[in-house]
C-alpha positions in Angstrom: 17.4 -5.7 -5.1 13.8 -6.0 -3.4 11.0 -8.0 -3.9 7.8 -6.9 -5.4 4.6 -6.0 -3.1 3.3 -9.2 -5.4 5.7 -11.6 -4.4 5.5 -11.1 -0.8 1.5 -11.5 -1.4 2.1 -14.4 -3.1 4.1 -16.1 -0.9 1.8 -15.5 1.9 -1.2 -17.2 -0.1 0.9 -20.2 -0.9 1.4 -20.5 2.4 -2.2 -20.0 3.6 -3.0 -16.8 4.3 -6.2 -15.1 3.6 -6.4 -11.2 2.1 -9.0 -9.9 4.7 -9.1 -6.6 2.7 -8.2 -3.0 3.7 -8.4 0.5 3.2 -6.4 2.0 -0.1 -3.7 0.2 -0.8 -3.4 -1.9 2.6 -4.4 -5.8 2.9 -4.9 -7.9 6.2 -4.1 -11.2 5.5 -5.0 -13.8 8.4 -4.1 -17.2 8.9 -5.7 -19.8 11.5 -2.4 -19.9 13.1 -1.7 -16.7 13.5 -3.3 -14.3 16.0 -2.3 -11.2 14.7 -2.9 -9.7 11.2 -0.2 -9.3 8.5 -0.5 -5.8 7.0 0.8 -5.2 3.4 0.7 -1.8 2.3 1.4 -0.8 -1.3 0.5 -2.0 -4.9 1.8 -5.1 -6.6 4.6 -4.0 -9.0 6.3 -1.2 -6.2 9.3 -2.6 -4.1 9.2 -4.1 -0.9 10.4 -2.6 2.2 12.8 -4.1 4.2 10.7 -4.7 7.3 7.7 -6.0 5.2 10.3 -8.5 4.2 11.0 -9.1 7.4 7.2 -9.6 8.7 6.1 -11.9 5.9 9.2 -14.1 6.4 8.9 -14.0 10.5 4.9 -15.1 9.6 5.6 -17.7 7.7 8.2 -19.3 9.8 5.7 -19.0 12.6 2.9 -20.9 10.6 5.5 -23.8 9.4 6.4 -24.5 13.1 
């Protein structure tokens, strides 16, 4: 089963990120770390794709190293 739009935001957050804002239902979030942008698309209760899954996990690793 996926994870929520609002869990993958979550994590991020606990992790440091910062919602940089966006248009419609898109946010940016930054971190220090990180040159490039994470961009979440999609409100908080809808199911996560696969591959935004996959960039929010790939992020975070990246930041922990």
């Amino acid at each position: 089963m996926p994870r929520k739009i609002g869990d993958l935001i979550r994590d991020l957050e606990k992790e440091g990120f910062i919602n940089r804002g966006g248009k419609g239902s898109h946010r940016n979030f930054v971190h220090p770390m990180l040159k490039k942008p994470i961009a979440i698309s999609g409100n908080g209760n809808e199911d996560a794709k696969h591959y935004q899954e996959k960039a929010v996990q790939t992020a975070i690793e990246e930041v922990k190293k």
